[in-house]
N, C-alpha and C positions, 0 to 999 in steps of 0.2 A: 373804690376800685380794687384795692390789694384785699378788701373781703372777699369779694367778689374772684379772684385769681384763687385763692384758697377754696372755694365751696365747689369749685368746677376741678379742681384739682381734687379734692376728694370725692367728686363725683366718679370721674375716672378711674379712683383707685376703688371704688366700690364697684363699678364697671366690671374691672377686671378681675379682681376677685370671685365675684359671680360665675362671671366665664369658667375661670379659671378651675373654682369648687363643681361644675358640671364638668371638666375634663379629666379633674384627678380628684374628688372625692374631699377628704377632709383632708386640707393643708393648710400651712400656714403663711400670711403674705406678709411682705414690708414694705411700706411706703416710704419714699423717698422724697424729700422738698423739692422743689425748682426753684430757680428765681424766678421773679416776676416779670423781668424782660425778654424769658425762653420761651419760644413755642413750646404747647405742650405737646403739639404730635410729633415734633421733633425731638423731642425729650424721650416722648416714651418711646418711638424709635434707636433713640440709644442707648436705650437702657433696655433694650429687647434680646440682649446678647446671654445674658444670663440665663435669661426665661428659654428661649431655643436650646440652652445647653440643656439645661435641666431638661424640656420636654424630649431632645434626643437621649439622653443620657439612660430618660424612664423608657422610652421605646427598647433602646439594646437591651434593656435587663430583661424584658417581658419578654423578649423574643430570645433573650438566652434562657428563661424559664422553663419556653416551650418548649426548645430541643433537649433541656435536661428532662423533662418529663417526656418528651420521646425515647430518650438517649434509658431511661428509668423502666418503661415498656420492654422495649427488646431486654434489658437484662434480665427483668423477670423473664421474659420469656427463656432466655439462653439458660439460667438456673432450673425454670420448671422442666427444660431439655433434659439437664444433666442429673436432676432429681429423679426423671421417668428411665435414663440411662442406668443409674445406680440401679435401680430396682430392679430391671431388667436384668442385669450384671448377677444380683443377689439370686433372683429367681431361674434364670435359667442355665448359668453354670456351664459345663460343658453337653456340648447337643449327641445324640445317638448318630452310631456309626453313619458314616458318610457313602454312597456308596458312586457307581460312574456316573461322572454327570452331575454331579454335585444333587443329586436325593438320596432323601432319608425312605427307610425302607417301607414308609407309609405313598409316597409317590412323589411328595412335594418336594418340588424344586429350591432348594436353599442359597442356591448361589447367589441372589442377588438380597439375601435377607440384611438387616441393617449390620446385626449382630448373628457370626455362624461359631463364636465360641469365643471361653473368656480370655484368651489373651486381643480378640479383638475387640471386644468390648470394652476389655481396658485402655487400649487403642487410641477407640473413638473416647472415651472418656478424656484421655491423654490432650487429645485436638480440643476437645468442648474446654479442657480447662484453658489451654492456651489462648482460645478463642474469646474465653472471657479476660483474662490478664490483658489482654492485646485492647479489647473494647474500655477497659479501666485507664489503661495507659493514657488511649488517644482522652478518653473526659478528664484525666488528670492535666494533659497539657492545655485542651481548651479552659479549663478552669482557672489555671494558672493567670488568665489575662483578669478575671472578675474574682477578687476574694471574698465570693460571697460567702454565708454561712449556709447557705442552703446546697450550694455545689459542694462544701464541705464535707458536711456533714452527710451529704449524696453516696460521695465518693466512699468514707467511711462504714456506710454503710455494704456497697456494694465488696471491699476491702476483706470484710468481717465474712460475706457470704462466700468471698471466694475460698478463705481460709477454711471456714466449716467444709466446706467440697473438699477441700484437698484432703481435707483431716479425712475425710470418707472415703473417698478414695485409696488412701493409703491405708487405712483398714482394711479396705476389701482385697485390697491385693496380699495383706500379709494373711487376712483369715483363708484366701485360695494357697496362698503358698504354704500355709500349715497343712488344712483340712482338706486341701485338693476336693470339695466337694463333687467338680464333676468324674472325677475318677472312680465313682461308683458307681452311675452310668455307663462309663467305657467297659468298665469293670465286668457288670452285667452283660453289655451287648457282647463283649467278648467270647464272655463265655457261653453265651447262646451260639455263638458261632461255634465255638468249639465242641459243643455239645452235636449241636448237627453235625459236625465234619465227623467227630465221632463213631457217631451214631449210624451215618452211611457209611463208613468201613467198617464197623462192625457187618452189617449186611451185606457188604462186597464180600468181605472176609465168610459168613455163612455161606452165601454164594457159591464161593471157592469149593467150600469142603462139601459140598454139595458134588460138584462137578468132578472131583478129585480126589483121591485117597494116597495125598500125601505126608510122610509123617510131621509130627507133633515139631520136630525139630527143622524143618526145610524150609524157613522162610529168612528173611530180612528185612530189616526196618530202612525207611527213606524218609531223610529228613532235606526236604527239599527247597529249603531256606532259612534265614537266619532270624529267628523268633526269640521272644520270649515263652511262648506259649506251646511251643510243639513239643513233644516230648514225650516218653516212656516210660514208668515206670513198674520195678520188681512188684510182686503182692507179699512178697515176705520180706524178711529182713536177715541180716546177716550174723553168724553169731560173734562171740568175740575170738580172734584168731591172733599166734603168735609166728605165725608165718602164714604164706600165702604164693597162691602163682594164680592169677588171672591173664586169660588166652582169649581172643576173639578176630573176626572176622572183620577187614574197614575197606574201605574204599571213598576216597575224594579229591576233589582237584583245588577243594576251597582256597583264597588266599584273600588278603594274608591270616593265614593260622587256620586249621582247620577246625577247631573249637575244643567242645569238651567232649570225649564219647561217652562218657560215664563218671558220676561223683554217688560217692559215699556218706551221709552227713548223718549225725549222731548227733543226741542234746545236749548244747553246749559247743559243739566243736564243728560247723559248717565242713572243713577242710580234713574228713578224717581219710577218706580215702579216694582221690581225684586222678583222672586222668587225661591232662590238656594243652590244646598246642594254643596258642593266644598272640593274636597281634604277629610282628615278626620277631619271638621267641622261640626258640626248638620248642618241642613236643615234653612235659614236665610231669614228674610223677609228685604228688602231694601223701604227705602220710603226718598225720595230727599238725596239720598247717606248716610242718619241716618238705623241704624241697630237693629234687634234685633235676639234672635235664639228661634227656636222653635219647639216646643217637639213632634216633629212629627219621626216613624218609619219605615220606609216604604221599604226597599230595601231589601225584604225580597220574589222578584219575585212576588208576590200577588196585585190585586186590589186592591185600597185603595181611599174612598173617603175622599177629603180635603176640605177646607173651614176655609176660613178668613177673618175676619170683623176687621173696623180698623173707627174712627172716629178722626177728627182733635180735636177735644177740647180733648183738656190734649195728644194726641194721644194714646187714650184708642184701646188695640184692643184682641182680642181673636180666639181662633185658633182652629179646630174641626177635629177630623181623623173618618173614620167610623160613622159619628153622636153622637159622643160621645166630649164634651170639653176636651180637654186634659193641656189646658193651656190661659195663660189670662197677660197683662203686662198695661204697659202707656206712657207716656210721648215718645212716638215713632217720633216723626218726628212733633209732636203737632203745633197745627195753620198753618200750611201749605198743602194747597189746592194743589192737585193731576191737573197739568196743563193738556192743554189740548195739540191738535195736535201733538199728537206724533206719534212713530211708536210702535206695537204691533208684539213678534217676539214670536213664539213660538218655546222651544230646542234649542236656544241660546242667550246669554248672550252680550249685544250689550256696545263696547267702544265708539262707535259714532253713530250719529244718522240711525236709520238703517244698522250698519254694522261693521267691528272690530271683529271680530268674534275669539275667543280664543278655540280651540281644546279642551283646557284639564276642560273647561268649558262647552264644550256642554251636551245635555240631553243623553241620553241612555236607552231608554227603550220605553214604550207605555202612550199615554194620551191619554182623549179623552172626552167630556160634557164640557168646558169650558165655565162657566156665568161670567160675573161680571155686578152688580150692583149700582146703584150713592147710595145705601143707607146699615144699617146694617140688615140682615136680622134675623129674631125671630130664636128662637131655634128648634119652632116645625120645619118650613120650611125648614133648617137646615135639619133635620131629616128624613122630605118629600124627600129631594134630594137625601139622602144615602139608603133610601131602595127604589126608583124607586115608591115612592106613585104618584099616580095620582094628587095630589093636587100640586107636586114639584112644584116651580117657576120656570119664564125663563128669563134669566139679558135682564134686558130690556137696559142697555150699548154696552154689549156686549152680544151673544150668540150662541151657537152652530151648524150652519149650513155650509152643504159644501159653498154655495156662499157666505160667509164670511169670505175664506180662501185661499192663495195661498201657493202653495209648492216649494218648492223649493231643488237640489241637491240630490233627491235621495229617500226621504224621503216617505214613501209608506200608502197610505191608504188602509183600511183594515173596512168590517162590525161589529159593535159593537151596543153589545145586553146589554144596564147597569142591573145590576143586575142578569139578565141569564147569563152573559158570566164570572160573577167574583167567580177567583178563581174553 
């Protein structure tokens, strides 16, 4: 009989092993004795508590497998996102002028594109990284319940990828903040504007002389915002001078500061000879980047004629609004000789030679009679020039005429009558 209890007993346990190698594959079982006086279905009912753990146990990991391998899809996807991101970033840099209405001047509507320029590109890169650390977090914290090595090493992975993006990312922004790659774009379409703006006052301006036979000297310049880009320049250059009186014609209401009307720049010295009111600073004469300020009023929308004399010994110089002195100083810039070859820029303020051009430095407003002189000029003469006497001088350095002037960006010439027209 106790053979007999044993052979039915391993019946059972060969039973179940069977089953059990059709549920999970190649495992390994252990049989357990009974006594002889136990039911065996009760037996193996108590001893079923194991088996259920284990069969639950293999259940959660398969189904925590599945959502890591779902959870493992969207990353790649969210990586091949920010990989197609990058590139896009790389290649398309900053986009061509913008114009109302958010199109480019092919017709398409840009406003609702993913990417309309690289700081938003960087942007959305910014969000796509977050959006992946954020997605790594939450598989970090589910992980944390199962230490598996396959979430591990999941994790790890994904850890590695986020890091590679960042590192790319942060390239791209230092290689745009070096090489400003889209600023040769802007660059271009800029100056295709400028060229057109150009180009039709030129033609207004033939126009003009077509219709009228006014002379060579009866105009003024308008500069009728604050640019980098507007501006005028001499076609010659100045030679070198040991004194000087420059006189000219303004008009502006700008504030605060009405800008630069005129800078001088030489190689090597941006600041050789400047003339500028900046921010809320009086109105400053610059001479080899030495300073002084001066008592001039003027942004009061009204004509205003100026004038100032400056002589190297001691660097004596004195200063005139209306024909009237208003002001007088020295020691300006003393024994140093006004170089020559430079560039002549009128209504902006030059960082380099010929160019640098600072926005929040340009002029604003109307000029227009500009002399300068190799010497200082008398008082009367002075005086001549502020009320339009016929005996005025004319800088025999520099002096007023259109064929001694290019424009440039926008900037518009207009007839000017001195004396009749002011005020």
């Amino acid at each position: 009989m106790e053979g007999l209890s044993w052979k039915l007993f391993l019946l059972s346990c060969l039973f179940a092993a069977e089953g059990s190698a059709q549920d999970f594959g190649q495992t390994q079982f252990i049989c357990t004795s009974v006594p002889k006086d136990v039911d065996l279905c009760t037996a193996a009912m108590q001893n079923s508590g194991p088996a259920e753990d284990l069969k639950t146990t293999i259940f959660q990991l398969r189904e925590t497998v599945l959502q890591q391998k779902e959870t493992i899809v969207n990353q790649k996807e969210t990586i091949r996102e920010l990989t197609s991101k990058l590139s896009r970033c790389e290649s398309q840099s900053l986009p061509a002028a913008v114009g109302p209405g958010g199109r480019r001047p092919g017709g398409k509507n840009t406003m609702g594109d993913v990417s309309r320029g690289t700081a938003d590109t960087l942007a959305q890169l910014g969000q796509t990284l977050q959006t992946l650390k954020q997605r790594l977090e939450n598989l970090e914290q589910y992980s944390r319940g199962n230490n598996s090595a396959q979430a591990n090493s999941m994790k790890d992975l994904l850890q590695n990828k986020i890091d590679d993006m960042e590192k790319q990312v942060l390239s791209r922004v230092s290689t745009l903040e070096e090489s400003k790659p889209g600023q040769g774009n802007e660059t271009d379409q800029r100056n295709r504007v400028e060229s057109t703006l150009t180009s039709l006052h030129h033609r207004i301006s033939d126009l003009e002389k077509g219709k009228e036979t006014r002379p060579a000297d009866r105009f003024q310049l308008t500069f009728p915002l604050r640019t980098n880009y507007m501006y005028a320049k001499a076609k010659r250059s100045l030679p070198e001078m040991y004194s000087f009186s420059v006189c000219l014609w303004i008009k502006s209401n700008a504030s605060p500061g009405v800008g630069t009307p005129f800078s001088y720049a030489v190689p090597g010295q941006a600041n050789e000879l400047v003339l500028i009111e900046w921010g809320n600073n009086p109105m400053e004469l610059l001479i080899n980047d030495k300073v002084t300020k001066l008592p001039f009023l003027i942004n009061d929308g009204k004509w205003h004629h100026l004038c100032i004399t400056w002589t190297t010994r001691d660097g004596m110089w004195e200063a005139f609004q209306d024909g009237v002195k208003r002001g007088n100083g020295e020691n300006l810039a003393p024994y140093h000789p006004i170089k020559p070859d430079g560039v002549l820029v009128l209504g902006q303020e030059q960082d380099t030679l010929g160019g640098g051009f600072d926005a929040t430095q340009a002029y604003v407003g109307e000029l227009a009679h500009l002399h300068i002189w190799n010497r200082k000029l008398s008082v009367t003469e002075i005086s001549n020039l502020a009320t339009c006497n016929s005996k005025a001088p004319i800088g025999n350095v520099f002096y007023w005429t259109e064929s001694n002037i290019e424009i440039f960006g926008g900037a518009t010439k207009w007839t000017f009558e001195p004396c009749s027209s002011v005020n």
